[in-house]
LOKOLMAR-770165 format. One line per field, with one value per residue: x, y, z of N, C-alpha, C in turn. Coordinates in nm, 4 decimals, always signed. Example, Ala and Ser with C-alpha at 12.3 -4.5 7.8 and 13.67 -1.06 7.14 Angstrom:
<sites>
n_X = c(+1.3190|+1.2850)
n_Y = c(-0.5690|-0.2250)
n_Z = c(+0.7800|+0.7080)
ca_X = c(+1.2300|+1.3670)
ca_Y = c(-0.4500|-0.1060)
ca_Z = c(+0.7800|+0.7140)
c_X = c(+1.3200|+1.2900)
c_Y = c(-0.3300|+0.0030)
c_Z = c(+0.7800|+0.7870)
</sites>
This chain:
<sites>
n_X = c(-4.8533|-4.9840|-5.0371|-4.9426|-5.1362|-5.2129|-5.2726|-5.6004|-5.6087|-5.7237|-6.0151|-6.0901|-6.2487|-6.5546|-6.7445|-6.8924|-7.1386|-7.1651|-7.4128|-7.5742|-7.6237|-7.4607|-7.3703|-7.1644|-7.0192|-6.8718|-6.7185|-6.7353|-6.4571|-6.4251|-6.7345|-6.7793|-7.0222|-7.1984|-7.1458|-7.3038|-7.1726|-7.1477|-7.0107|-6.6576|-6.6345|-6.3713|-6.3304|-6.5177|-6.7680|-6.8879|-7.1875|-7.2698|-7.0953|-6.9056|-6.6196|-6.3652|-6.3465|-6.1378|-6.1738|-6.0885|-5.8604|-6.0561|-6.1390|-6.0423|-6.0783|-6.2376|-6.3046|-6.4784|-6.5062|-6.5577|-6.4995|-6.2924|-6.3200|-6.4914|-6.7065|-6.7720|-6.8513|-6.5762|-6.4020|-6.1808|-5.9005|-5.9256|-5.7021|-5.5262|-5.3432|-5.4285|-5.6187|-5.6654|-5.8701|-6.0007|-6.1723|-6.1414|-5.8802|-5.8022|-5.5897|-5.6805|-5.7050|-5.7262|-5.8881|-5.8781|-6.1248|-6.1220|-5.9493|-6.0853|-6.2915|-6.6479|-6.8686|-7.0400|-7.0919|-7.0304|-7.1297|-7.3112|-7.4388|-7.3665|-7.2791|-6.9910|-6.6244|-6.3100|-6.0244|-5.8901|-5.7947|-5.7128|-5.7415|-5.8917|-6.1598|-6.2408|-6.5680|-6.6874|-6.8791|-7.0228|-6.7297|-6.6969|-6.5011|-6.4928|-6.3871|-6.2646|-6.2770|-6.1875|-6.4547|-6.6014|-6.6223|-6.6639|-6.4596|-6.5449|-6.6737|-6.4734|-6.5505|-6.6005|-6.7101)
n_Y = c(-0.8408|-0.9450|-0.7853|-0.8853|-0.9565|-0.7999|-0.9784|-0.9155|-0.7537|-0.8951|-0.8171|-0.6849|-0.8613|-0.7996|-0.6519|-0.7650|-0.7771|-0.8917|-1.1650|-1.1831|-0.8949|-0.7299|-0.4362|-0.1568|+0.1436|+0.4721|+0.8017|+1.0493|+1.1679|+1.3907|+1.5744|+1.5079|+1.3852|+1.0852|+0.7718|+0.4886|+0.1431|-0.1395|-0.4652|-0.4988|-0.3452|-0.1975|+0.1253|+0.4521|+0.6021|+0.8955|+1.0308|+1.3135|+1.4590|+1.3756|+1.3046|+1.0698|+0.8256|+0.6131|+0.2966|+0.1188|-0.1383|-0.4489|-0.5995|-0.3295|-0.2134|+0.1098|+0.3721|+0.6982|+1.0451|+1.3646|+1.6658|+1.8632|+2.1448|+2.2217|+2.0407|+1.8355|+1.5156|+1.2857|+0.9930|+0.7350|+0.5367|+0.2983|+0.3220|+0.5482|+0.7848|+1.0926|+1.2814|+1.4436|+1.7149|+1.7360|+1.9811|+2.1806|+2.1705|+2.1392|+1.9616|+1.6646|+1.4999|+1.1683|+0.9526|+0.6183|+0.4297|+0.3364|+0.5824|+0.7807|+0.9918|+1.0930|+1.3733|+1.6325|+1.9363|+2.1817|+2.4066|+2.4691|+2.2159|+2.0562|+1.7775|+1.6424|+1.5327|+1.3769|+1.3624|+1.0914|+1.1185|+1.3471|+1.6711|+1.8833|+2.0035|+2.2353|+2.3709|+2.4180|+2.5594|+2.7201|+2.7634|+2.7382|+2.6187|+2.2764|+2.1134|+1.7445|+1.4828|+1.1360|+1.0378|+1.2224|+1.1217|+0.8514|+0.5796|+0.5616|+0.2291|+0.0021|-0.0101|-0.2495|-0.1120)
n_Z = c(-3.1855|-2.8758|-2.5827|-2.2583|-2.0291|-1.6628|-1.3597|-1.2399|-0.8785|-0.6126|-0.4902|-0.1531|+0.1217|+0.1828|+0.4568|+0.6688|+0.8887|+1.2414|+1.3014|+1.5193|+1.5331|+1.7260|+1.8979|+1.9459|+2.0907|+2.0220|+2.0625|+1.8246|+1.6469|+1.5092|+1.5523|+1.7894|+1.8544|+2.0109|+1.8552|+1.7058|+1.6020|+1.4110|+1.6001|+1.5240|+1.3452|+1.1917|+1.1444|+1.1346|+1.0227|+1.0501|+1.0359|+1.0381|+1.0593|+0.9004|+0.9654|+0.9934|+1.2416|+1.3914|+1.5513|+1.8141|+1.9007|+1.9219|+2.2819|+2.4338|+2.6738|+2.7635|+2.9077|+3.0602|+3.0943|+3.1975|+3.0286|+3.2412|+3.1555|+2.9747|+2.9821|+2.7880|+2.7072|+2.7063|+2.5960|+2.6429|+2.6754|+2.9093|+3.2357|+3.1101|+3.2208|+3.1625|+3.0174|+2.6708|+2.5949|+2.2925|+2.2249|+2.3692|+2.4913|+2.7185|+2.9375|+3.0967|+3.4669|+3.4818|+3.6748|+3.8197|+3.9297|+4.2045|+4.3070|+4.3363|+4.5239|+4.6877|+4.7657|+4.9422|+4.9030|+5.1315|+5.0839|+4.8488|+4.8761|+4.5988|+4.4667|+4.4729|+4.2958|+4.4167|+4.4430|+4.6234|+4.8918|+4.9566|+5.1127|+5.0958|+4.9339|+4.6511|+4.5232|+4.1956|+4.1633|+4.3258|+4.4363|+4.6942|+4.9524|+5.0796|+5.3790|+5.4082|+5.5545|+5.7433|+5.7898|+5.6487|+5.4238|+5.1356|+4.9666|+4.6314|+4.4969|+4.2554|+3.9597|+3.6659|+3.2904)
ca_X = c(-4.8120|-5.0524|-5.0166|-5.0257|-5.2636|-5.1238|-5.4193|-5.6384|-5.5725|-5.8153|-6.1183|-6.1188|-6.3585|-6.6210|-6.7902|-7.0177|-7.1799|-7.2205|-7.5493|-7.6693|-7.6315|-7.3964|-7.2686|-7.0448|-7.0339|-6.7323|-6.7564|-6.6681|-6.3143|-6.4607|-6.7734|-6.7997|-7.1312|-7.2189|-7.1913|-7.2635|-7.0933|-7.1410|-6.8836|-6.5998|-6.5894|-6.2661|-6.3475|-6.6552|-6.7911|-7.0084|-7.3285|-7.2974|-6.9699|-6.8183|-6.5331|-6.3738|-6.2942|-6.0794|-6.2269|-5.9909|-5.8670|-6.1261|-6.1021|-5.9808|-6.1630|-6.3043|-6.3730|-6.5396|-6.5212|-6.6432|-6.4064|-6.3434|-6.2733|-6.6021|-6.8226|-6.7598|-6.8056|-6.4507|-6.3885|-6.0470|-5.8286|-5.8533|-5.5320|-5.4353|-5.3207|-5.4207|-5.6787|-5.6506|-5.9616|-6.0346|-6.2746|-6.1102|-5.7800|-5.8022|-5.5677|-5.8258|-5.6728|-5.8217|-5.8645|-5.9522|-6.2572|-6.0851|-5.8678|-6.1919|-6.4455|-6.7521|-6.8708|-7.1246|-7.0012|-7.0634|-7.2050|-7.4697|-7.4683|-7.3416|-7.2036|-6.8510|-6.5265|-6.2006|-5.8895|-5.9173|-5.6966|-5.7248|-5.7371|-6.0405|-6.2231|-6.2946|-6.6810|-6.6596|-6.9974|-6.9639|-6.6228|-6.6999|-6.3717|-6.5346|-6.2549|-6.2495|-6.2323|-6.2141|-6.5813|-6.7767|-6.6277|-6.5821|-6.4323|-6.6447|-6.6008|-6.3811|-6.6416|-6.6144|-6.7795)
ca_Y = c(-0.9170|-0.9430|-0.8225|-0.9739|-0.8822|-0.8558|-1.0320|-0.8169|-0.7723|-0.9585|-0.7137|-0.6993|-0.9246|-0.7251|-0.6370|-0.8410|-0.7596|-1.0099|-1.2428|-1.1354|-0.7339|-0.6828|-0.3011|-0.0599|+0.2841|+0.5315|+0.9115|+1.0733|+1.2740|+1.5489|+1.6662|+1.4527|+1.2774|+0.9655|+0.6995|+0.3134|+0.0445|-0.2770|-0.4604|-0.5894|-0.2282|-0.1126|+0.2829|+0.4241|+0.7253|+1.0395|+1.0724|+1.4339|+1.5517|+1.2831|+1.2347|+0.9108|+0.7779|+0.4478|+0.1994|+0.0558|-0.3262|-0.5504|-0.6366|-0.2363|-0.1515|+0.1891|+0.4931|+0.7953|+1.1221|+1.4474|+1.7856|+2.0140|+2.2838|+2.2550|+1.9502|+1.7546|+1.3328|+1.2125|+0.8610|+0.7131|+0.3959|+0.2762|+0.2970|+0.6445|+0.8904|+1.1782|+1.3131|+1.5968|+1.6914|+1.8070|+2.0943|+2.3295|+2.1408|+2.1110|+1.8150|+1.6599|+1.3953|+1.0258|+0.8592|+0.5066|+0.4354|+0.3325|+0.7178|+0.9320|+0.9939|+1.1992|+1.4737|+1.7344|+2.0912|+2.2233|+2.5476|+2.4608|+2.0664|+2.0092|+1.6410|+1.6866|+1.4259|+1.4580|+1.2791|+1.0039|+1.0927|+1.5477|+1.7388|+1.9804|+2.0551|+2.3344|+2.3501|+2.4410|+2.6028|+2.8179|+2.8151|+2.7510|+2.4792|+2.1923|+2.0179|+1.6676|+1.4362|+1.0571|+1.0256|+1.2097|+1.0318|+0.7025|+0.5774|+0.4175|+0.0555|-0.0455|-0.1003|-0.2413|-0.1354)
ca_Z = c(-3.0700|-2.7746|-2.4667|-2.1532|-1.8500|-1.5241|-1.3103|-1.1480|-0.7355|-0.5340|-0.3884|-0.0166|+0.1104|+0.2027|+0.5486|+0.7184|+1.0903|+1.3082|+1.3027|+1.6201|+1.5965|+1.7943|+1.8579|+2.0354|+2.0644|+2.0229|+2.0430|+1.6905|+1.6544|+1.4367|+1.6002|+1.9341|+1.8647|+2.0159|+1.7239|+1.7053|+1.5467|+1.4694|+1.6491|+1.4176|+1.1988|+1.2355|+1.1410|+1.1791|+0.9243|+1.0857|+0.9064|+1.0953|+0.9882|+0.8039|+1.0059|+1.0242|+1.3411|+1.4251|+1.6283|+1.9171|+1.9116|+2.0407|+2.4373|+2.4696|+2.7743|+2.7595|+3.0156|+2.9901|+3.1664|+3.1680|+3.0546|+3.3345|+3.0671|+2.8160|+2.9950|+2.6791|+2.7519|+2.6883|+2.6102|+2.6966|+2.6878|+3.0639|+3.2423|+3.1075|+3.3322|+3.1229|+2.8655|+2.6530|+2.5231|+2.1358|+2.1882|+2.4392|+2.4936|+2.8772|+3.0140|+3.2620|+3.5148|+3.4692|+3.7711|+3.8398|+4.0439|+4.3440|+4.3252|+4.3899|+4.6527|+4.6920|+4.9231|+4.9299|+4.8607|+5.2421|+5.1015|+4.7696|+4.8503|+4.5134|+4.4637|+4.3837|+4.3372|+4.4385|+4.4501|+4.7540|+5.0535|+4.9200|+5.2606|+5.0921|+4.7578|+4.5786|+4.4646|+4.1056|+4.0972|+4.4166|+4.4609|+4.8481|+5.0043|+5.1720|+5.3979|+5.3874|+5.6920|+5.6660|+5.8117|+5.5770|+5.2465|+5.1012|+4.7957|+4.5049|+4.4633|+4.1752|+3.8397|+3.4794|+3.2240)
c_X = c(-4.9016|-4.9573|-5.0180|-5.0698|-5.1927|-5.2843|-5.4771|-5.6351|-5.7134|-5.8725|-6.0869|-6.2001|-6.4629|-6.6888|-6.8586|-7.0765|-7.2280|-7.3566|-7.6034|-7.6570|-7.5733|-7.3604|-7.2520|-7.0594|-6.8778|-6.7802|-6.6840|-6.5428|-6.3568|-6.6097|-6.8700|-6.9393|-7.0964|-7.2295|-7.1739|-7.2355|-7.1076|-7.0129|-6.7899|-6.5505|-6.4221|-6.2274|-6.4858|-6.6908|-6.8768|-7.0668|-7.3571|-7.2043|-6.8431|-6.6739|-6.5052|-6.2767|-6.2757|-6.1395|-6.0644|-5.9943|-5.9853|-6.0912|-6.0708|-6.0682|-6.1498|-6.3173|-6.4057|-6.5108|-6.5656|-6.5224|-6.4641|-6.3420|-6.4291|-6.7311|-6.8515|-6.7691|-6.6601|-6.4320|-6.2620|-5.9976|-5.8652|-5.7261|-5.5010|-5.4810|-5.3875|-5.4974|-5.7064|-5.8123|-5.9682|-6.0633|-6.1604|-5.9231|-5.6912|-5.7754|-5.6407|-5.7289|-5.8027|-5.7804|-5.9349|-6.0375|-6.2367|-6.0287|-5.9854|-6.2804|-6.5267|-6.7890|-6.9471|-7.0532|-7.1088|-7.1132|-7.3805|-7.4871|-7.4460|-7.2678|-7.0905|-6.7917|-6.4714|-6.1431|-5.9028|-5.7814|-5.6657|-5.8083|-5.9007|-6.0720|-6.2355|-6.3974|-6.6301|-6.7895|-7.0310|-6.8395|-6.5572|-6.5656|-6.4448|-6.3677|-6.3106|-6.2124|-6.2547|-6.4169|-6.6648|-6.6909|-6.6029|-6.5732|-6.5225|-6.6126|-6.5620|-6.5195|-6.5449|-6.6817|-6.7951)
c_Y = c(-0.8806|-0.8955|-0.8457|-0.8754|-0.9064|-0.9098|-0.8928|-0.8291|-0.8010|-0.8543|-0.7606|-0.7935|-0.8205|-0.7179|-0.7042|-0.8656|-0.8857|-1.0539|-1.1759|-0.9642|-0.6381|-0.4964|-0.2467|+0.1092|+0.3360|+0.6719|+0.9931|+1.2270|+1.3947|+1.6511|+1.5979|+1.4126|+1.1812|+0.8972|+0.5518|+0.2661|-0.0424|-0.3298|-0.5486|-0.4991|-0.2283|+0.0435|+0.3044|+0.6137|+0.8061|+1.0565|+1.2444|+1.5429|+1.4877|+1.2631|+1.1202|+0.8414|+0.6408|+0.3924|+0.1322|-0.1037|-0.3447|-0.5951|-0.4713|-0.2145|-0.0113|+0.2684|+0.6365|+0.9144|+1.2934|+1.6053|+1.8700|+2.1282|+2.3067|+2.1833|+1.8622|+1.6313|+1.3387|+1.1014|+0.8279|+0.5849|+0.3894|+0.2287|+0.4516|+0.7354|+1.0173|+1.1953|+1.4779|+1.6212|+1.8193|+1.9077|+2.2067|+2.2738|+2.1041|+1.9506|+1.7813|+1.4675|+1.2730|+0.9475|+0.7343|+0.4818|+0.4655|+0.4301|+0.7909|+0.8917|+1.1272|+1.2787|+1.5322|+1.8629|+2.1829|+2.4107|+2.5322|+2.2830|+1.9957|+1.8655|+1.6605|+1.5399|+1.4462|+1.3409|+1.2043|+1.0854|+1.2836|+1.5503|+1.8111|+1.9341|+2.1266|+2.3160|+2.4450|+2.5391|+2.7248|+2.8434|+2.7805|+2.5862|+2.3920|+2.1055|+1.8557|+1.5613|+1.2593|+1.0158|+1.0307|+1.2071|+0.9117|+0.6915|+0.4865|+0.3110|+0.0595|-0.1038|-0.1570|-0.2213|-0.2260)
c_Z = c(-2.9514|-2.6795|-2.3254|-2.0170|-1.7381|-1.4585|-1.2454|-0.9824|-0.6826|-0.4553|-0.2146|+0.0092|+0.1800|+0.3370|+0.5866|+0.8351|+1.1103|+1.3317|+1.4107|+1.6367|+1.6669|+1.7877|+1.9538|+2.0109|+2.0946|+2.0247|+1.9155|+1.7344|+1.6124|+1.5720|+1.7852|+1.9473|+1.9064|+1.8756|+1.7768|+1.6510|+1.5065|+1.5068|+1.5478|+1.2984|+1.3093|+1.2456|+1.1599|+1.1148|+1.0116|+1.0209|+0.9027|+1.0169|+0.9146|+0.8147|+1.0055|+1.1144|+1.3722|+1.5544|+1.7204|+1.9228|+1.9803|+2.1559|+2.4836|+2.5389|+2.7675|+2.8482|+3.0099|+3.1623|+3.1328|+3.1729|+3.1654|+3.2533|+3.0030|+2.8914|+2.8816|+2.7314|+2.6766|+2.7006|+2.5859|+2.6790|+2.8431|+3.0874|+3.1970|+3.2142|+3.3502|+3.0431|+2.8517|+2.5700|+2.4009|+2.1076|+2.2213|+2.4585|+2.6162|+2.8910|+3.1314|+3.2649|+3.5165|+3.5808|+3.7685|+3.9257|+4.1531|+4.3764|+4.3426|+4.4987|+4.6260|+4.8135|+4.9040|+4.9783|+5.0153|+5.2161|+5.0046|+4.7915|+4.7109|+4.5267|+4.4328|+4.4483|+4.3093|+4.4177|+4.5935|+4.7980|+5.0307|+5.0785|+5.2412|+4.9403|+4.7825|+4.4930|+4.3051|+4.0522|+4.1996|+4.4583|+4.6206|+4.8580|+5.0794|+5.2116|+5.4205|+5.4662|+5.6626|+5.6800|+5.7320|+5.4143|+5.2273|+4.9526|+4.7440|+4.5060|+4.2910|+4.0540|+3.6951|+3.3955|+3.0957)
</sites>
């Protein structure tokens, strides 16, 4: 008595980057390389350390910042409040453009940015307090990337 085959399940259809080349970049979960994309993957393999890091819906606007803990780039949903970062584990506040201003660190002239409407800073590289008057700062204008 024969018997019967269940069908076999239909392959995925298989990948196919967009005609014109398109691509994106993401920073990898495992060992925080820059990696590119074409746009349309949904994961995205490490040739470095073979992590495999998820790609964010399409339209997810993007922002990047820099750990105060390590100096690691950090790339972010825009809009969150908060990022924790991977390496060292330092929650570093995410502000939106229009929330910071710049100043020069009134002892080494370092560039530093603060929180808009903060009384002083604290230089991070001397340590020295610059206070903060509205005169000598203004806030960034509002970008997208």
């Amino acid at each position: 008595m024969p018997v019967p085959l269940a069908p076999y399940p239909t392959p995925p259809a298989p990948y196919t980057p967009p005609a014109n080349g398109a691509q994106s970049q993401l920073v990898c979960s495992g060992c925080r390389n820059l990696l590119l994309y074409p746009v349309g993957a949904t994961s995205v393999c490490c040739a470095v350390c073979n992590a495999v890091t998820a790609v964010p819906p399409p339209g997810t606007e993007m922002a990047q910042l820099v750990c105060g803990g390590c100096h690691t780039l950090l790339m972010y949903i825009r809009g969150a409040t908060s990022v924790q970062c991977s390496c060292c584990h330092t929650v570093n506040l995410a502000l939106e453009a229009n929330q910071v201003a710049h100043v020069n660190c009134g002892n080494c002239r370092m560039l530093l940015m603060y929180q808009y409407g903060a009384r002083s800073v604290k230089c991070a590289v001397c340590n020295f307090v610059t206070s903060v008057g509205v005169s000598t700062s203004t806030p960034e204008q509002k970008f997208s990337n």
